[in-house]
C-alpha positions as CSV (number, residue, x, y, z in Angstrom):
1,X,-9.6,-137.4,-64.3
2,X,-9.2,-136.5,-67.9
3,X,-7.9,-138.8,-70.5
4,X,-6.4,-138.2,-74.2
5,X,-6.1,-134.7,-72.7
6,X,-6.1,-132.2,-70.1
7,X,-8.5,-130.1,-68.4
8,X,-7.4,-126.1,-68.7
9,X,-10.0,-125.0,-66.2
10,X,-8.4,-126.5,-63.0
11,X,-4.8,-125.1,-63.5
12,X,-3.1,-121.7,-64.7
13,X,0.1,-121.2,-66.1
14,X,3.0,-123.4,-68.3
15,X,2.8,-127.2,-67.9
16,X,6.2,-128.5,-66.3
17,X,7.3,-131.7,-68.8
18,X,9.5,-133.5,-66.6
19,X,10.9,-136.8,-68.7
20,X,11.4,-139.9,-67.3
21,X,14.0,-141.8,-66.3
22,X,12.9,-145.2,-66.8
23,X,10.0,-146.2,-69.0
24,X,9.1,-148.6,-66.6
25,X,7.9,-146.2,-64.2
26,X,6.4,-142.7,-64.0
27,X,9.8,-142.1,-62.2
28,X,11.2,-138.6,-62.7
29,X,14.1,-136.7,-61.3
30,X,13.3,-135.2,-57.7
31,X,16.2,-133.0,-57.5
32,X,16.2,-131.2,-54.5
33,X,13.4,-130.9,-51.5
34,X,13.2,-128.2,-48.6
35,X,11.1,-126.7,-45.2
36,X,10.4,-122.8,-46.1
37,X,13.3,-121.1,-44.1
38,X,15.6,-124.0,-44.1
39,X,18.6,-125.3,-45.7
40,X,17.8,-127.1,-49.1
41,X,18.2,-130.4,-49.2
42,X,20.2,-131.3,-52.6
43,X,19.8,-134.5,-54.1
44,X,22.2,-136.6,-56.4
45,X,22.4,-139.8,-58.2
46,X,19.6,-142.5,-57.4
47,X,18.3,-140.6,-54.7
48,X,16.7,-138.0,-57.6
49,X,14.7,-141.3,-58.6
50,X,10.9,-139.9,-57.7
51,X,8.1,-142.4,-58.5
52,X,4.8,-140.4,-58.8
53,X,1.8,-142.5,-57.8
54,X,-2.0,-141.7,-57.7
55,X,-1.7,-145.1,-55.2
56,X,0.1,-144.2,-52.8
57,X,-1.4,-142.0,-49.8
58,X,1.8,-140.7,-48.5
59,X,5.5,-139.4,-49.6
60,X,8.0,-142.2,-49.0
61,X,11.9,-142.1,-49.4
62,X,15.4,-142.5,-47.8
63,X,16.0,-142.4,-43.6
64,X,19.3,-140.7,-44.5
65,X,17.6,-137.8,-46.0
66,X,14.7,-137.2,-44.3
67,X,16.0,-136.8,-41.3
68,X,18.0,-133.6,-42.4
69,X,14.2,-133.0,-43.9
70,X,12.5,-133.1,-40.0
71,X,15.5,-131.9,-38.2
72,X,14.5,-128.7,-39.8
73,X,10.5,-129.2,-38.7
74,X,9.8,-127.8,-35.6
75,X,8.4,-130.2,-33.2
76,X,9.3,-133.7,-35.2
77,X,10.1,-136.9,-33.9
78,X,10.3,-139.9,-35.0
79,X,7.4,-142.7,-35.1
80,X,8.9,-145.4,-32.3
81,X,8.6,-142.2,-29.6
82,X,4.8,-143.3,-29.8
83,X,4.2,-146.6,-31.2
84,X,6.9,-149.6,-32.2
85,X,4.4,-149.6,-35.3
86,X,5.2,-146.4,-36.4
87,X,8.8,-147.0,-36.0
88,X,8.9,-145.9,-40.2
89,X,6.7,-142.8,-39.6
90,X,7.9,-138.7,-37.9
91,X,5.5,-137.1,-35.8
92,X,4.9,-133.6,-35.1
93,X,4.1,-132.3,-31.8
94,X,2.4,-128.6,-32.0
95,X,-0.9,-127.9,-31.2
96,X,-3.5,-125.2,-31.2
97,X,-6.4,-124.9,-29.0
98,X,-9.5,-125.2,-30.6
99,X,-11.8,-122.2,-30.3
100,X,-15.1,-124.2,-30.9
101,X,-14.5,-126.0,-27.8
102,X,-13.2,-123.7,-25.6
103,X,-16.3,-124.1,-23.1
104,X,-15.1,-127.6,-22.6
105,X,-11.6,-127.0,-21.2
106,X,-12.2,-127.1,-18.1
107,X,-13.5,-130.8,-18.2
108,X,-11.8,-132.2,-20.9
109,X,-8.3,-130.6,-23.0
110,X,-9.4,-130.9,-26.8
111,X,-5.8,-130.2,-28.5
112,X,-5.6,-129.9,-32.7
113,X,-2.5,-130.4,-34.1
114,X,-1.4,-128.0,-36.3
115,X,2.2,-126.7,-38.2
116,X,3.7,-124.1,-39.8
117,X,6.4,-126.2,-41.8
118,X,5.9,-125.7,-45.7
119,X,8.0,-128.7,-47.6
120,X,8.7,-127.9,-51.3
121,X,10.0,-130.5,-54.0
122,X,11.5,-129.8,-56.8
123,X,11.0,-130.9,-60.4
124,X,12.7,-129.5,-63.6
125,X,13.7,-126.6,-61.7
126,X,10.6,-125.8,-60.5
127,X,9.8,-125.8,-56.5
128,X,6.4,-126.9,-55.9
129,X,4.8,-126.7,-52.1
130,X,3.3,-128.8,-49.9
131,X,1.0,-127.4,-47.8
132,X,1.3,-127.2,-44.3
133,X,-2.3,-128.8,-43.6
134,X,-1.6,-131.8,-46.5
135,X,2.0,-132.5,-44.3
136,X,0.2,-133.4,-41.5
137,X,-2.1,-136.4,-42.2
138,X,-4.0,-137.0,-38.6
139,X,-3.7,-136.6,-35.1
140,X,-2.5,-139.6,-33.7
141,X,-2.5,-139.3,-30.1
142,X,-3.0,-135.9,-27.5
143,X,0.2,-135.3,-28.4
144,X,1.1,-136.0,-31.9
145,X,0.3,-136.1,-34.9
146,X,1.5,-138.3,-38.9
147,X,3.3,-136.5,-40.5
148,X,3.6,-136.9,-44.8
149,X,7.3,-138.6,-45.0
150,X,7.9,-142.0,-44.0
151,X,10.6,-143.7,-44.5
152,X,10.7,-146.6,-47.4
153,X,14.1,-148.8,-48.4
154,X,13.1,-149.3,-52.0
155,X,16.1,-150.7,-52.6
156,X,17.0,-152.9,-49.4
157,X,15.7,-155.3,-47.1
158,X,12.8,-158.2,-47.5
159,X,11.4,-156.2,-50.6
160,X,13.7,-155.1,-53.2
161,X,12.5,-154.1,-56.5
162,X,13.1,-156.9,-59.1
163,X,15.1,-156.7,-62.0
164,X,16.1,-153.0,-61.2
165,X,19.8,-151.8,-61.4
166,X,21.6,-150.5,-58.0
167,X,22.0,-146.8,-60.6
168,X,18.4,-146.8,-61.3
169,X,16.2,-147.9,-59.2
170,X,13.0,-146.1,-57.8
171,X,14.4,-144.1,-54.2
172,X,11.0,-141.9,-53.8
173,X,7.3,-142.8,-53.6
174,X,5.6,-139.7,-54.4
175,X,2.1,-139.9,-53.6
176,X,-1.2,-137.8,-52.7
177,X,-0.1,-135.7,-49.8
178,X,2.4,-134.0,-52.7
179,X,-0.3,-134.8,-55.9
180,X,-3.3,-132.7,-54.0
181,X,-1.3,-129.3,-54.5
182,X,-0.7,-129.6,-58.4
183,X,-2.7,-130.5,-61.7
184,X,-0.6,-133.6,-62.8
185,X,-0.3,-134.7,-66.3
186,X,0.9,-138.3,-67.4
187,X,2.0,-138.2,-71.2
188,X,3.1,-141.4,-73.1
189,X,4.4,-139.6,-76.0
190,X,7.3,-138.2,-75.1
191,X,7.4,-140.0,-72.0
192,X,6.9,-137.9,-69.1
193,X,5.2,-136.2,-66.1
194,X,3.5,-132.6,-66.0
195,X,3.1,-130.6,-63.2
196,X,1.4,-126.7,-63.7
197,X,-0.1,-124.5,-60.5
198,X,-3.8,-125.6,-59.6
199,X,-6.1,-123.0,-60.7
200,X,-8.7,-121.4,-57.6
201,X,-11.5,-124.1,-58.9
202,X,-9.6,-127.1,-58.8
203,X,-10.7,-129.0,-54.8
204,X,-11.1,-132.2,-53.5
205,X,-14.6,-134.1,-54.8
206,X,-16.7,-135.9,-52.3
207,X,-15.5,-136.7,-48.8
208,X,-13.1,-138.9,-48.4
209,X,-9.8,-139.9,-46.5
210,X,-8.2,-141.2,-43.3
211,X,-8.6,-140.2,-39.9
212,X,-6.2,-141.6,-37.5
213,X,-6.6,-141.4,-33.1
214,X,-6.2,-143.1,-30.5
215,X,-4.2,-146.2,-31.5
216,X,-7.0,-146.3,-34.2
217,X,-7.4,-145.7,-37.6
218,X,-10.9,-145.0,-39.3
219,X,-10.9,-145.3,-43.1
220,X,-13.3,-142.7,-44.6
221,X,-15.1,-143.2,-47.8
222,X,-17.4,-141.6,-50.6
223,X,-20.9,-142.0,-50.3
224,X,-21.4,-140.3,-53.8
225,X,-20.4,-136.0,-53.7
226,X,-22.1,-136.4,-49.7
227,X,-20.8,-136.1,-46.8
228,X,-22.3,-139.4,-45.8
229,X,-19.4,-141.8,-44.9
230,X,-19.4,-145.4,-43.7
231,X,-16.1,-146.3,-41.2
232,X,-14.5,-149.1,-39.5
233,X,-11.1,-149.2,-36.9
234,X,-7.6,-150.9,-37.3
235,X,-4.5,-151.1,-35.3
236,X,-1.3,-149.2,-35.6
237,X,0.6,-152.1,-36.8
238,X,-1.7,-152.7,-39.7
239,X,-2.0,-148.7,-40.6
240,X,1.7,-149.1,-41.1
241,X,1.7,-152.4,-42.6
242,X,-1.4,-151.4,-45.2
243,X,0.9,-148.5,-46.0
244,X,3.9,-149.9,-46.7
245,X,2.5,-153.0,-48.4
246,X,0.4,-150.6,-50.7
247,X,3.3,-148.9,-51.6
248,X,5.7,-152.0,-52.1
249,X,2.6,-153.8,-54.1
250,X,2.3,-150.7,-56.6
251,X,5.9,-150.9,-57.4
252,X,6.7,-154.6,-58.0
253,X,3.6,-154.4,-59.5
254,X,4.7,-151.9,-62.3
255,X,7.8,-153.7,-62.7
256,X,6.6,-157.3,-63.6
């Protein structure tokens, strides 16, 4: 992280300004989103409101729209096909056999989950990519795995978003499985988000993330820049509850 300034070595190209549309948030129009060989997906009114949030692990947004978004992935389905817990989360079902265990196949199937769908957003006219690896979080189960979207009723239900106006409330929780693919800038002054291309140095530091299996979820985290990690398991209900209460604490949070 650089602060007062930015770091020219891990990007290449024009910096994207995109200003805000509410001080109170980082919240930026979002104004169109799409799977590489698909229909784009335009979007209008509040549901351009994108919140972009270091925070926040995945991509959250409307129902409405993202299921136009996996009715164009091949293999999706939604959460509940698995798990009543993961009734807010899409799964994909495509796999790949793993060639480093290919000796083992005939005592045990070892599947890896794996897709080809490439999701763009797009900022001040600019289409930035998701990769295909970052839209699949884990492998949840011998037959699925998370995918990125999940769905998230900023605006509706038990946790509303106080003092915010029906026209301009927050509709999108952009978080790290978009942030990992672009050099992101934060500027005060004019108010308003960056995004340029990552250059070939910029890459993850240390070891760390989520690894989700079985009914399980084991949390990952830094030992330093090693790849020594310490680990413990939770349920699918509170993977899904710790998800969506991260995401709801980050943004009453900025409001207050």
């Amino acid at each position: 992280m650089t602060i007062g300034g930015t770091n020219s070595s891990l990007y290449t190209g024009n910096i994207n300004y995109i200003s805000l549309t509410q001080a109170q948030y980082w919240m930026i129009p979002m104004t169109s989103m799409s799977v590489q060989g698909g229909q784009p997906i335009t979007l209008s009114g509040v549901n351009q409101n994108a919140v972009i949030d270091t925070g926040t692990t995945l991509i959250g947004g409307p129902k409405t729209i993202l299921d136009q978004l996996y009715s164009q992935v091949s293999g999706a389905t939604r959460g509940s096909t698995l798990s009543s817990a993961l009734a807010d989360y899409y799964l994909i079902r495509e796999y790949t056999f793993n060639p480093f265990v290919c000796l083992h196949i005939l005592t045990s199937e070892t599947l890896a989950c794996t897709t080809k769908a490439v999701v763009s957003l797009t900022f001040g006219g600019i289409d930035y990519q998701i990769s295909s690896q970052d839209f699949i979080v884990d492998q949840v189960s011998t037959s699925y795995c998370l995918a990125a979207f999940f769905v998230l009723e900023l605006n509706s239900g038990s946790s509303p978003i106080p003092g915010q106006s029906n026209s301009n409330h927050p509709t999108w929780v952009v978080g790290d499985s978009f942030l990992k693919n672009v050099y992101t800038i934060f500027r005060s002054e004019p108010p308003s988000v960056g995004f340029a291309n990552l250059s070939s140095i910029s890459g993850a530091i240390g070891f760390a993330g989520t690894q989700i299996s079985n009914g399980t979820t084991t949390i990952v985290k830094a030992s330093g820049n090693s790849n020594r990690s310490s680990s413990s398991s939770i349920s699918f209900s509170a993977v899904s509850s710790a998800l969506f209460g991260a995401v709801v604490a980050t943004i009453v949070g900025l409001s207050l």
